[in-house]
N, CA and C atoms as an extended XYZ file, in Angstrom:
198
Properties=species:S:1:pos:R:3:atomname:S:1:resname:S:1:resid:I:1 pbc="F F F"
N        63.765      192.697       24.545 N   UNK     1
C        63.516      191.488       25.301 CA  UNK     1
C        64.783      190.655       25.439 C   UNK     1
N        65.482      190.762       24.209 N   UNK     2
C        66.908      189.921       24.319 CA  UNK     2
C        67.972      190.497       25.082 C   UNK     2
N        68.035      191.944       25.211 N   UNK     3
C        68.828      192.399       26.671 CA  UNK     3
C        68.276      191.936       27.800 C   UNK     3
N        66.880      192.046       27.876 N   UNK     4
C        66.865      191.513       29.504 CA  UNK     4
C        66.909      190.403       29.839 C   UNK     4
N        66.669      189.593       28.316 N   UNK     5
C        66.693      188.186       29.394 CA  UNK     5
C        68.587      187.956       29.756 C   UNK     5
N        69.070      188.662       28.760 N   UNK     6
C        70.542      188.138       28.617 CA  UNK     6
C        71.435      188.891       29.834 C   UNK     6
N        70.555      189.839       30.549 N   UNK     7
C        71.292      190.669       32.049 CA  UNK     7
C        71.226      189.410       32.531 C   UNK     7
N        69.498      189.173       32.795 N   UNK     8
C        69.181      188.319       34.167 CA  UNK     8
C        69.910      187.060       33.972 C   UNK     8
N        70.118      186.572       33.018 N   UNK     9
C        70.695      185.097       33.061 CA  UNK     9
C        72.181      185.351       33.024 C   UNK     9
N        73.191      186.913       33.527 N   UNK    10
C        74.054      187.013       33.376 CA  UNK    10
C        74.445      187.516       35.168 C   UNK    10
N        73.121      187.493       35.640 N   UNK    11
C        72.805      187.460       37.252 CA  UNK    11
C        73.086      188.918       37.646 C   UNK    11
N        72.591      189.421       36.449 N   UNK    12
C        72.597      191.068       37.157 CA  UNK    12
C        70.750      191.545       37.514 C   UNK    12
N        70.795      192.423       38.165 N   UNK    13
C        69.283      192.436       39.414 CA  UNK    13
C        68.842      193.234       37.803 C   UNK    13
N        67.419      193.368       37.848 N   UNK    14
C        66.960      194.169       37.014 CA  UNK    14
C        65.621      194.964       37.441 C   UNK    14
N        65.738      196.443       37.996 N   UNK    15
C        64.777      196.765       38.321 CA  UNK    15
C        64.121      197.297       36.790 C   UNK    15
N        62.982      197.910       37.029 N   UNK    16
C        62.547      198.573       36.492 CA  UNK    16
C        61.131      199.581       36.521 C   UNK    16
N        60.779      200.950       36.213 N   UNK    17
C        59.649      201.760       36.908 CA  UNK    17
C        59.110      202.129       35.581 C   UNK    17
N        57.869      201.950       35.753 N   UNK    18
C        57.208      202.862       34.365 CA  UNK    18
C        56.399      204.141       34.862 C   UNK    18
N        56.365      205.404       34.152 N   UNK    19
C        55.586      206.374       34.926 CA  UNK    19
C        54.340      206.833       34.168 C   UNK    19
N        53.171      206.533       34.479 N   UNK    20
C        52.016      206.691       33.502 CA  UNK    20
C        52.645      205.491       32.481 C   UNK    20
N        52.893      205.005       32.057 N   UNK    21
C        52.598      203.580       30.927 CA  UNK    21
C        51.453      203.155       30.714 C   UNK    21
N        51.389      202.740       28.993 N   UNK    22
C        50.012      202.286       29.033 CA  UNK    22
C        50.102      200.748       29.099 C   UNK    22
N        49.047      200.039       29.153 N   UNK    23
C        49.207      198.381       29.590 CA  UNK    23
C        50.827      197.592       29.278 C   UNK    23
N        50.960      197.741       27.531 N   UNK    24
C        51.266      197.131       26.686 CA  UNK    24
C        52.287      196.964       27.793 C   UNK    24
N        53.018      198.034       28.187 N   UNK    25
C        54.447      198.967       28.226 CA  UNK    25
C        54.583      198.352       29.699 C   UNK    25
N        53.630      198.550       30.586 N   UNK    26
C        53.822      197.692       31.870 CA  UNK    26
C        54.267      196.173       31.859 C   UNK    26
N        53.277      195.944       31.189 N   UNK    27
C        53.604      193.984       30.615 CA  UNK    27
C        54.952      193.734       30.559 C   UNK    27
N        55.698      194.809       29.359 N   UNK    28
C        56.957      194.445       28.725 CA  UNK    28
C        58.144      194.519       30.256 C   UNK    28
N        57.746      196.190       30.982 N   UNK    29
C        58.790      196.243       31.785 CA  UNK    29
C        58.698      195.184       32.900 C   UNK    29
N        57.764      194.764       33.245 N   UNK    30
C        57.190      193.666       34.487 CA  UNK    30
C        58.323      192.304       34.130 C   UNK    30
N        58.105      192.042       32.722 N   UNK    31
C        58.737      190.902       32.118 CA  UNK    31
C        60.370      191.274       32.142 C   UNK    31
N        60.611      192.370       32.053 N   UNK    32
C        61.578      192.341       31.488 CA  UNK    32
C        62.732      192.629       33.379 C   UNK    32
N        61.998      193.057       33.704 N   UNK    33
C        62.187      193.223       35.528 CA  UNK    33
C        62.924      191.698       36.134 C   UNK    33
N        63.540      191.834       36.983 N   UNK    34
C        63.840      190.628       37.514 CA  UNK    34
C        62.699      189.740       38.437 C   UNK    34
N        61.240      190.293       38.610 N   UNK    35
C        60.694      189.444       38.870 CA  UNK    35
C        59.737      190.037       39.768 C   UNK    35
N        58.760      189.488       40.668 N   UNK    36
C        57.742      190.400       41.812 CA  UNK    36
C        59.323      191.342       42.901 C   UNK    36
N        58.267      192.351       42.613 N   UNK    37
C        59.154      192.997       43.695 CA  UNK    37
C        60.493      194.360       42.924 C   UNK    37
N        60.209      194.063       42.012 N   UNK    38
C        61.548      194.828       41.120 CA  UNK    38
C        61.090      195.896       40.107 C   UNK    38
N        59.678      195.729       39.632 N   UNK    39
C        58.805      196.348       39.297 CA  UNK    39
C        58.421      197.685       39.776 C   UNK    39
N        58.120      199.111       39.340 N   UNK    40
C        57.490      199.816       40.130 CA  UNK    40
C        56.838      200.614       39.171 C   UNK    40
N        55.299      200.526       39.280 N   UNK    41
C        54.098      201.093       38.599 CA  UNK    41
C        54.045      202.640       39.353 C   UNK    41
N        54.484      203.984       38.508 N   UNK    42
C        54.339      205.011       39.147 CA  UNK    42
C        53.632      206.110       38.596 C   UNK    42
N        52.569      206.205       38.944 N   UNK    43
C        51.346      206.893       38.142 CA  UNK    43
C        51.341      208.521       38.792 C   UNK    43
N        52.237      208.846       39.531 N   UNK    44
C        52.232      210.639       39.528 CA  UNK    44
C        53.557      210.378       40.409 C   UNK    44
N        54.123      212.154       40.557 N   UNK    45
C        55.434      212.191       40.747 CA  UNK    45
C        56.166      211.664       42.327 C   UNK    45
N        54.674      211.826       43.222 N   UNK    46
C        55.118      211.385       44.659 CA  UNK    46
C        55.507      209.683       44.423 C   UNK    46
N        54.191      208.229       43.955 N   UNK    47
C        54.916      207.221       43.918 CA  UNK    47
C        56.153      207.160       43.001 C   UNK    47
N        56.828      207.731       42.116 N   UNK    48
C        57.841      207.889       41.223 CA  UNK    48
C        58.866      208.055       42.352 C   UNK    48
N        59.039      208.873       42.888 N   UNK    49
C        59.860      209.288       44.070 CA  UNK    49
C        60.136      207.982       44.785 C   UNK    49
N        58.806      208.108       45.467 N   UNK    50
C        58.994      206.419       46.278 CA  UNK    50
C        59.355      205.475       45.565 C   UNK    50
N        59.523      204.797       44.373 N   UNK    51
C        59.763      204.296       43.661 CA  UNK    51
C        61.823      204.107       43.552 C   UNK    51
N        62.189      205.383       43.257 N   UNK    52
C        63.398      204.919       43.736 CA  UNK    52
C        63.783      205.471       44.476 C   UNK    52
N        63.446      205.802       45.762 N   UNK    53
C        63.850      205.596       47.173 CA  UNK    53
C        63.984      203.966       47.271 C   UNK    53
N        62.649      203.651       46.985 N   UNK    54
C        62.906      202.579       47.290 CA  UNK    54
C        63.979      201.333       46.751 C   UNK    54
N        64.317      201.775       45.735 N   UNK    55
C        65.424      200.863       45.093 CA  UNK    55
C        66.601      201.347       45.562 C   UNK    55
N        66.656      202.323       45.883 N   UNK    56
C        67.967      202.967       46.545 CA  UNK    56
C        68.275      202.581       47.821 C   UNK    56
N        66.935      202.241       48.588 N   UNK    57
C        67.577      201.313       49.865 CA  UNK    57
C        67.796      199.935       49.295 C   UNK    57
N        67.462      199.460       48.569 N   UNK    58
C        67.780      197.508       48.121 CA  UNK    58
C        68.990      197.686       47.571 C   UNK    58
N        69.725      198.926       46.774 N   UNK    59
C        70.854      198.307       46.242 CA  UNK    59
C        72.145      198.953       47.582 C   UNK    59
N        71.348      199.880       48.665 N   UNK    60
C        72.176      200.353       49.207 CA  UNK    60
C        73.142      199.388       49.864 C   UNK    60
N        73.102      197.863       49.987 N   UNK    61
C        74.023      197.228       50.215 CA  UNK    61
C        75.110      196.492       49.764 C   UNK    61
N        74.900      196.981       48.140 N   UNK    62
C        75.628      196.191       47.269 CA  UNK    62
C        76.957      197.253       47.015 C   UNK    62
N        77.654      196.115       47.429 N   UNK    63
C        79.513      196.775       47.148 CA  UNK    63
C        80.538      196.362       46.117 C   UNK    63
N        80.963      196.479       45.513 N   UNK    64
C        82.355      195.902       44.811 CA  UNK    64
C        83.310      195.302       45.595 C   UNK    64
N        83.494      194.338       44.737 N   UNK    65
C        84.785      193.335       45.416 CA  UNK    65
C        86.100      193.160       44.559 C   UNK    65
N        87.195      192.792       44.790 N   UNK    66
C        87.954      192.045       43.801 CA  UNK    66
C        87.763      191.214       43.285 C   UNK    66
């Protein structure tokens, strides 16, 4: 819990996917996620997939700078 809060308040994105998780384990990653939307509940291998596809288009715009 003390890594994630210490990413997000360090302004790094925080996704996170659980695959089959049981409650507890969703709760923790939901919390520990940067927030609605960053989350991804993936209960067999097709939403898993979609899952990071889909994060793979959100970070596909993020670049390095000097």
């Amino acid at each position: 819990k003390k890594l994630c809060t210490a990413m997000k308040s360090a302004g790094i994105t925080v996704y996170a996917v659980g695959f089959q998780v049981s409650n507890s384990s969703k709760e923790f990653l939901q919390q520990c996620s940067s927030g609605d939307g960053y989350y991804y509940d993936a209960f067999d291998g097709t939403a898993l997939q979609q899952a990071f596809m889909d994060i793979a288009l959100k970070i596909s715009s993020i670049y390095l700078t000097q």
